[in-house]
C-alpha positions as CSV (number, residue, x, y, z in Angstrom):
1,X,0.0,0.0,0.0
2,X,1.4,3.3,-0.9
3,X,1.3,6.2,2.0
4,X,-1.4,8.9,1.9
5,X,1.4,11.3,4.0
6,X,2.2,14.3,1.7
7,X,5.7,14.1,2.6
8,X,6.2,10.3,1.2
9,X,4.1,11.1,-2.0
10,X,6.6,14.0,-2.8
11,X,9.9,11.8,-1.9
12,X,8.0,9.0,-4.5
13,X,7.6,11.4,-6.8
14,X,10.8,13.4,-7.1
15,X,12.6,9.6,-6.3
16,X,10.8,8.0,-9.0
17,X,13.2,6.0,-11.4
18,X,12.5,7.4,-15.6
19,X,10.1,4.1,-16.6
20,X,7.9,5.3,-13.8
21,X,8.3,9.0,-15.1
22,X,7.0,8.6,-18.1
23,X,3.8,7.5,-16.8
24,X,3.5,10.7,-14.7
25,X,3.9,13.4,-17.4
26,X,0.6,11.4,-19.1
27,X,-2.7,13.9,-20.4
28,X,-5.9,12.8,-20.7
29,X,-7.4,12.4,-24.7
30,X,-10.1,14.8,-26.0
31,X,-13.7,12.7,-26.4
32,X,-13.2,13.2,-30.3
33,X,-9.9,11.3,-30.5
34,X,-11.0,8.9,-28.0
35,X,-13.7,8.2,-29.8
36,X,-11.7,8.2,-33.3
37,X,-8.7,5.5,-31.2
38,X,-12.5,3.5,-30.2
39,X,-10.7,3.3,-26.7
40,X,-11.9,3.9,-23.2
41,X,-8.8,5.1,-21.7
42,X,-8.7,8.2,-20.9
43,X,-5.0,9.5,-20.6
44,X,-2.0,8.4,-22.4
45,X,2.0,9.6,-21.9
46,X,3.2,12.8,-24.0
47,X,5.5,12.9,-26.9
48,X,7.0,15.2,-28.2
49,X,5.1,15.9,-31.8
50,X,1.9,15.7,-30.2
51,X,-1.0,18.3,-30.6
52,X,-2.4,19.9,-27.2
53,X,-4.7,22.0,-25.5
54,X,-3.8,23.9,-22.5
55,X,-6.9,23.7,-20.5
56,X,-6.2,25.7,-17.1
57,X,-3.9,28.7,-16.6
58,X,-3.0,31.9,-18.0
59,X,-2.9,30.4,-21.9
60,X,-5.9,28.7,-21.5
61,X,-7.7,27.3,-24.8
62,X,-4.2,27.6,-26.4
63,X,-3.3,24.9,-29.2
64,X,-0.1,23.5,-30.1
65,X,2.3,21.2,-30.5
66,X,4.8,19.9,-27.8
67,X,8.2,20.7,-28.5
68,X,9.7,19.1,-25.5
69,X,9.0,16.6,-22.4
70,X,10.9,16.8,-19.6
71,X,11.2,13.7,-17.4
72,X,13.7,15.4,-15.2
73,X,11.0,18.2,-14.3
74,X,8.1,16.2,-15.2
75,X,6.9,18.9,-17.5
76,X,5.7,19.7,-20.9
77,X,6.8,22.4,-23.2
78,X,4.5,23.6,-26.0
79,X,5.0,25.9,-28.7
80,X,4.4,29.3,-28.7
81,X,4.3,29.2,-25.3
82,X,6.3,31.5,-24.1
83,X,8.2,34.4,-22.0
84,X,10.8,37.1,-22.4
85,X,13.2,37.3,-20.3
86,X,15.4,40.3,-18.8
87,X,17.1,40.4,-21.9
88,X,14.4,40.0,-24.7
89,X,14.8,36.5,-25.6
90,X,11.9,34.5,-26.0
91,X,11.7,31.1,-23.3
92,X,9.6,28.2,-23.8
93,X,7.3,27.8,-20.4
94,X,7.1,24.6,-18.7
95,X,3.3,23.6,-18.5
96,X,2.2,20.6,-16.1
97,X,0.7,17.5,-18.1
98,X,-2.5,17.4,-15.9
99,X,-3.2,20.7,-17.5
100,X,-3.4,19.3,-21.1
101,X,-5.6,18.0,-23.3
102,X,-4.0,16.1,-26.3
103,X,-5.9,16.8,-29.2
104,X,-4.0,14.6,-31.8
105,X,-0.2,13.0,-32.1
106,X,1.4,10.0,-33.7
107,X,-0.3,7.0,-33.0
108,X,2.5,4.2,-34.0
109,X,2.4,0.5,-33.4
110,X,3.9,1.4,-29.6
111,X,0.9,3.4,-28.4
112,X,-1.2,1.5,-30.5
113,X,-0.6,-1.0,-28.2
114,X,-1.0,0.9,-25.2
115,X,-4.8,1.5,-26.5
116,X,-5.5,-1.8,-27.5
117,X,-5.8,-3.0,-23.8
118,X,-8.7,-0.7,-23.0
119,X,-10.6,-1.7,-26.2
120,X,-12.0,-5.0,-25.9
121,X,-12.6,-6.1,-22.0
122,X,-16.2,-5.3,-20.0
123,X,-15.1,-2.8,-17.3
124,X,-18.5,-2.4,-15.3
């Protein structure tokens, strides 16, 4: 059983070897590319390449794609989402996963796969 105590859930989580990172920068899928997939699950991992909506925050209803996923951070970076900095250049903002909506991306063989377990099966 894993702990319930903040501390131990933030010690996991910043701990966390990368196989078990990957799973925690995952977004949920929009109802119209679930429904295109004919899956029931409802989040997969980012990649880089795929198409997002930012759904909370200051850039809210934003579309793009994702430049850049950072296990390290555990953060997403999507284009034209941005900031200047002191000196004028342009920075990419790092945007949490849970805030994202992926709107389309490269469904390949791997993630296929992925999908393919929620199809069939009678979840009641």
């Amino acid at each position: 059983m894993v702990s319930a105590k903040p501390r131990k859930q933030r010690k996991l989580r910043y701990s966390a070897p990368m196989h078990i990172r990957k799973k925690m920068v995952s977004a949920h899928l929009s109802p119209e590319l679930r429904a295109k997939l004919g899956t029931k699950k409802r989040s997969i991992p980012l990649r880089k390449g795929d198409t997002v909506k930012i759904m909370r925050g200051d850039k809210k209803g934003h579309k793009g794609k994702v430049m850049e996923v950072s296990l390290n951070d555990l953060k997403a970076y999507v284009e034209g989402v941005v900031s200047r900095t002191a000196k004028g250049v342009e920075k990419l903002i790092p945007i949490d996963p849970s805030n994202l909506l992926i709107i389309d991306g490269d469904f390949s063989k791997d993630r296929l796969r992925i999908l393919e377990r929620s199809k069939g099966g009678n979840k009641g």
